[in-house]
SELOKE-507512 format. One line per field, with one value per residue (C-alpha): z, y, x. Coordinates in steps of 0.05 Angstrom, whole numbers, plus 5000, padded with zeros to 4 digits. Each point is the difference from the previous one (the first is absolute). Layout:
REM residues N
z (Z ...)
y (Y ...)
x (X ...)
This chain:
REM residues 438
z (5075 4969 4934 4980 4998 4988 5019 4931 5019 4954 4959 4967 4995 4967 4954 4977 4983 4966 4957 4977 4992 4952 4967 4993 4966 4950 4981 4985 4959 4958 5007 4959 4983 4933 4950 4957 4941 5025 4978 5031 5050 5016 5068 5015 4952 4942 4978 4964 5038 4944 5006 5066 4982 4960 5068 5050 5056 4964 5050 5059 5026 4996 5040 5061 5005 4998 5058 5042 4988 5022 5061 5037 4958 5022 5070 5031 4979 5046 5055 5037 5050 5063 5021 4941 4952 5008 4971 4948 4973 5016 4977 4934 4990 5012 4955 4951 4996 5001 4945 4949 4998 4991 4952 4957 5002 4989 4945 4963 5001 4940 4960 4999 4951 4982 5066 5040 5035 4969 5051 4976 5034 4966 5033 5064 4996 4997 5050 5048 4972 5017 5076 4996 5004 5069 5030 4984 5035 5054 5012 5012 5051 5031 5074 5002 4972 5009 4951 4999 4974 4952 4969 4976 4983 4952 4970 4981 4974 4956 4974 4985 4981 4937 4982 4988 4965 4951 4986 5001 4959 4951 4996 5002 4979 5040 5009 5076 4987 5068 5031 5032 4996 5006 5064 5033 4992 5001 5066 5033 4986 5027 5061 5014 4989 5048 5052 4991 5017 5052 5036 5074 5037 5059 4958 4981 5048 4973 5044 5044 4955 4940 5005 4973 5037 4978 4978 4969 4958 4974 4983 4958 4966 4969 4973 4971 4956 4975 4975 4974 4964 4963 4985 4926 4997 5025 4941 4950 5014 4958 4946 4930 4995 4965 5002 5028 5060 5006 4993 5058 5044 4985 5013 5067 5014 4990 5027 5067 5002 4994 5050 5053 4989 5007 5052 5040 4991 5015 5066 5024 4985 5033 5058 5067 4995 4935 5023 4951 5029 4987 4979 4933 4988 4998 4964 4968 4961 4954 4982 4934 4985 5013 4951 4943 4994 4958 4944 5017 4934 4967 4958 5050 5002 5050 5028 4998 5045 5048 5001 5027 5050 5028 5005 5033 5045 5017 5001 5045 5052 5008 5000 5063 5044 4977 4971 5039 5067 4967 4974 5064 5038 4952 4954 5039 4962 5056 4944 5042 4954 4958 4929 4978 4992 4976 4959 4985 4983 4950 4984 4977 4976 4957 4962 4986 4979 4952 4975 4983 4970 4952 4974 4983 4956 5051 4986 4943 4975 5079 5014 5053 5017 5016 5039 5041 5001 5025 5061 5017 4993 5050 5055 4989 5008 5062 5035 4999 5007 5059 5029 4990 5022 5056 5020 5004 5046 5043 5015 5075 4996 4961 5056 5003 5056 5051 5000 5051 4968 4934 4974 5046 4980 5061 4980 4952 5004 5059 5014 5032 5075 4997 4974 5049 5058 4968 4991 5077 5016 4963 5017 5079 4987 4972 5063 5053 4960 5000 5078 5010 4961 5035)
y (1839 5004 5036 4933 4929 4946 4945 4962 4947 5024 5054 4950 4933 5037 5049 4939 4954 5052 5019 4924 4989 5061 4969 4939 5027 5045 4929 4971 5056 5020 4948 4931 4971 5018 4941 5046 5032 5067 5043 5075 5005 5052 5018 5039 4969 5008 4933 4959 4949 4953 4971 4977 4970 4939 4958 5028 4971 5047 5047 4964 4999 5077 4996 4957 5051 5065 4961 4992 5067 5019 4952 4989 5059 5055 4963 4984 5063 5045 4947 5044 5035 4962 4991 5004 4930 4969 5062 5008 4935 4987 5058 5001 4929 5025 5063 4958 4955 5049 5042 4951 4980 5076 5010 4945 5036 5082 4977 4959 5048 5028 4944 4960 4952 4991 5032 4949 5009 4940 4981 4973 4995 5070 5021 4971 5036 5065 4994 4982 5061 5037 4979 5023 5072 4981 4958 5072 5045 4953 5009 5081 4996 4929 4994 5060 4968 4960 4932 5024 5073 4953 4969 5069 5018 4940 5003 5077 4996 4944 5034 5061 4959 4963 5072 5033 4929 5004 5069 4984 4943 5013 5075 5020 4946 5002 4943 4983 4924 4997 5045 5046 5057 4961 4962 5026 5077 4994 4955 5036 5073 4972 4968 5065 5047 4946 5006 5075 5007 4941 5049 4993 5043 4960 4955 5066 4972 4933 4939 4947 4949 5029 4962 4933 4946 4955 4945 5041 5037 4923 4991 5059 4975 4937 5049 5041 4941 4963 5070 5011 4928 5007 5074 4981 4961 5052 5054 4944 4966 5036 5020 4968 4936 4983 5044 5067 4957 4980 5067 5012 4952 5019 5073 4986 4949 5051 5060 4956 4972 5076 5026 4948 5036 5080 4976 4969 5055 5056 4973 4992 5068 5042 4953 5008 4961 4979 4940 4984 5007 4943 5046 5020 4936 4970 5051 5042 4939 4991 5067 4986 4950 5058 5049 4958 4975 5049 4990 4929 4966 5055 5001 5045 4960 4953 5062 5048 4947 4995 5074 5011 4948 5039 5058 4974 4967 5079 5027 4945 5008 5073 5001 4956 5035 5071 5015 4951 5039 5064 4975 4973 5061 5070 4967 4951 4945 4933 4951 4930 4962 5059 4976 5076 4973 4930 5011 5071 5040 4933 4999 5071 4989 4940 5046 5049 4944 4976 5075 5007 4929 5001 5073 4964 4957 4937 4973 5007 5038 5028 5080 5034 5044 4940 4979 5060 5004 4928 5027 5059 4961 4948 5051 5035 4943 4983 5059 5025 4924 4991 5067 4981 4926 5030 5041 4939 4963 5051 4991 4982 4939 4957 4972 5043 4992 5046 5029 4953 4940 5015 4958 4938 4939 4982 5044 4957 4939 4950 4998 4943 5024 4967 5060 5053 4958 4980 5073 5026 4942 5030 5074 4976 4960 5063 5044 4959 4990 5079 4994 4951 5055 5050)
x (8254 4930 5033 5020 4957 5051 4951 5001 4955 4946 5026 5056 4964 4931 5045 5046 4942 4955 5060 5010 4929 4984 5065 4977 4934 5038 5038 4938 4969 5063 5056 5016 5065 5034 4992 5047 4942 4998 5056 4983 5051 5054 5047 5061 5040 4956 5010 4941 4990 4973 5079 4987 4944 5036 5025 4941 5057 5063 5004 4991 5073 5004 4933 5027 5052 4958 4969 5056 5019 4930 4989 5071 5035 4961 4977 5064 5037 4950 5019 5061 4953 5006 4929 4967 5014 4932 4970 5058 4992 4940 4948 5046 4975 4932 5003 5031 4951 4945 5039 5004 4927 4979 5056 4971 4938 5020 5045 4965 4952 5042 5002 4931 4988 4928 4991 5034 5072 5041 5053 5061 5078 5006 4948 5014 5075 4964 4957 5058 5040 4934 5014 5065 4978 4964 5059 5050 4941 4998 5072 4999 4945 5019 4991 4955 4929 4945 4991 4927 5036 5049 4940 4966 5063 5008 4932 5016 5074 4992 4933 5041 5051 4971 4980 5067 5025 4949 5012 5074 4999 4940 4984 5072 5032 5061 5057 5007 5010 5034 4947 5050 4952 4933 5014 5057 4996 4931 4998 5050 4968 4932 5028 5035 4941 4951 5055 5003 4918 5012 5061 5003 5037 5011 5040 5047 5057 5002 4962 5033 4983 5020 5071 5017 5045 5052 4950 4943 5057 5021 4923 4998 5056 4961 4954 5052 5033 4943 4967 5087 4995 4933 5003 5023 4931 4960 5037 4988 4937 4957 5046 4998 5030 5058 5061 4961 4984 5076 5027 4943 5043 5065 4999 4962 5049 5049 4975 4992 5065 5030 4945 5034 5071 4976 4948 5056 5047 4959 4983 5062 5022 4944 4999 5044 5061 4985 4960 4936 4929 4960 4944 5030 5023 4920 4978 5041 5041 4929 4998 5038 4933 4947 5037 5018 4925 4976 5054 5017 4979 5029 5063 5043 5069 5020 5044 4940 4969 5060 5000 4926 5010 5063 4955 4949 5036 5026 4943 4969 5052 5001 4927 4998 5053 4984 4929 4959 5014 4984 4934 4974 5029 4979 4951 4964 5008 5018 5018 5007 5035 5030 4969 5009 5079 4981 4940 4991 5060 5023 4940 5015 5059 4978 4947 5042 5050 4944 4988 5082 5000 4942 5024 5065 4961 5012 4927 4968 4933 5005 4986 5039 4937 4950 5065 5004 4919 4999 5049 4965 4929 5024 5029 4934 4958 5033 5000 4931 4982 5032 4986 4920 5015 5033 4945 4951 5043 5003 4936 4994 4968 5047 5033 5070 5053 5005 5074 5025 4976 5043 5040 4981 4967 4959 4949 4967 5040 5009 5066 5037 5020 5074 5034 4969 5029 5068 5014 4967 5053 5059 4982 4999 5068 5030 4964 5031 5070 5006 4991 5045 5050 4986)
């Protein structure tokens, strides 16, 4: 099919060094360690960061685990398509990577001191927050894109990323500490409007590959717990220290824990037989995480935490056995990994939690309004974004899989022959055991 040029062998290797070179010159012009004088500085949490600044190596712990999150968290929880790990784990290590140089770069952009960007572990926290963003995107059009296509993609998002969080953080001053609206709404919405532009209709009645098996489920799984265990470092990591950053942890640790109870329940009451589907239970049991970001270091009760956990644990649920089909079937929208349940509608639901909680009086000197603006700022953001971002990797030359080819790593990977045989083995066992029935 001449419509689509796979053949990487130039298109990835020039792309993927260019990108790190230009990198590495925009280190050299603009960025220098932090050796803790320059003070102008300012995030999603709008803490100063002069209090960081004390014990350079404070925040490091809270750092590791962002990067877990980031690296086997998000990697291993795409890992349930059958023929597809290499790629799952594998191009989000790459993206990753990528990510958190450029996020480096377009936030600190914001914040130069004497016209340098000053990297600390802060610093370093945001930037892998910034890849965040890309590894939620990734998720709604997994199996279905080029890495050549992945790398534009990356360059763009975190661009427009760093964008809305100023605006978020600075102009509007909005509290999102646990960046409910700022990474998962707006990561979510973007991945879902790229995958809307990137629609293929062949795909409309599913794909053979599209399944998982019994092992690639279990692999999804290890993604599932680390991202469960760390979540209340990711909600806290950049919130003040001391007690804010506490209450940070507890309500996340909270809001998890009752996630894990609705998530679990829910599934086994809209499923046949009441069994649970192991789909809900990777994704939809860190729902409660995404939706109490936004008012995690917030003074909401340890019951008002519980509470938005059991929500979004609902929420999550339903959205996977009812609204995914109904996206992919009357709107278009073939969500891979379904991160509109995960990541968009708690994302949703967190700033609107955030909006409900700070008219309460639950933080204080915060405005409802920039709450709500930050919301509708970050949906915006991500829509047109990824509708534009979309359009670019549409573009024929980027290296997309034809239809059959979805979801199936031996496109740009070389995969070990073992498997292919063991299973033409099986599948002739089961051929000539039917005979033998008959």
């Amino acid at each position: 099919m001449p419509a689509y040029a796979t053949n990487m062998r130039l298109k990835f290797p020039i792309l993927a060094l260019i990108l790190e070179i230009i990198t590495i010159i925009l280190f050299a012009v603009f960025v220098d360690y932090d050796d803790g004088k320059g003070h102008g500085h300012d995030s999603h949490s709008n803490s100063s960061e002069t209090h960081h600044e004390e014990k350079p190596m404070d925040l490091y712990p809270m750092f590791q685990d962002v990067h877990v999150m980031i690296f086997i968290g998000f990697g291993f929880l795409m890992t349930f398509l059958k023929r597809y790990g290499f790629s799952s784990v594998g191009i989000n290590l790459l993206l990753a990577a990528f990510g958190l140089q450029w996020g480096l770069l377009m936030q600190g952009v914001w914040h130069l001191v004497d016209g340098k960007i000053k990297i600390n572990i802060f610093k370093i926290i945001n930037a892998d927050f910034s890849t965040a963003t890309v590894l939620i995107s990734f998720g709604a059009v997994l199996g279905k894109t080029s890495p050549v296509q992945l790398l534009i993609m990356t360059i763009l998002e975190i661009t427009i990323f760093s964008i809305n969080e100023h605006l978020v953080a600075t102009v509007l001053e909005a509290n999102d500490v646990g960046a409910s609206m700022i990474i998962h709404a707006y990561g979510a919405y973007f991945g879902l409007a790229v995958a809307r532009v990137l629609y293929r209709p062949g795909l409309r009645n599913g794909h053979e590959n599209e399944g998982s098996v019994y092992h690639s489920d279990l692999f999804a799984m290890i993604g599932t717990v680390f991202l469960w265990m760390f979540w209340p470092s990711f909600n806290s990591a950049i919130a003040d220290p001391g007690l804010t950053q506490l209450t940070a942890v507890i309500n996340t640790y909270l809001s998890l824990a009752a996630c894990v109870l609705s998530a679990y329940a829910i599934s086994s009451l809209v499923e046949h037989k009441g069994k649970l589907d192991m789909v809900h239970i990777q994704n939809a049991t860190l729902a409660g995480g995404v939706a109490v970001g936004t008012c995690a270091d917030m003074n909401i009760g340890p019951f008002g935490a519980m509470l938005i956990g059991l929500v979004a644990g609902i929420i999550s649920t339903l959205g996977f056995k009812f609204l995914s089909p109904i996206l992919a079937s009357s709107v278009g929208i073939q969500d891979t990994c379904g991160v509109h349940n995960l990541h968009g509608m708690p994302g949703i639901l967190g700033g609107l939690a955030g909006i409900v909680a700070v008219s309460l009086g639950k933080k204080e000197g915060g405005d409802p309004v920039m709450q709500a603006a930050a919301l509708a700022s970050s949906l915006g953001f991500a829509l047109v974004g990824g509708a534009v971002t979309g359009f670019i990797m549409k573009l024929p030359f980027w290296g997309q899989p034809p239809d059959q080819n979805c979801y199936d790593d031996s496109l740009y990977w070389e995969v070990p022959e073992e498997e292919d045989e063991n299973e033409e083995s099986l599948a002739h066992a089961d051929h000539s055991k039917n005979k033998a029935e008959v």
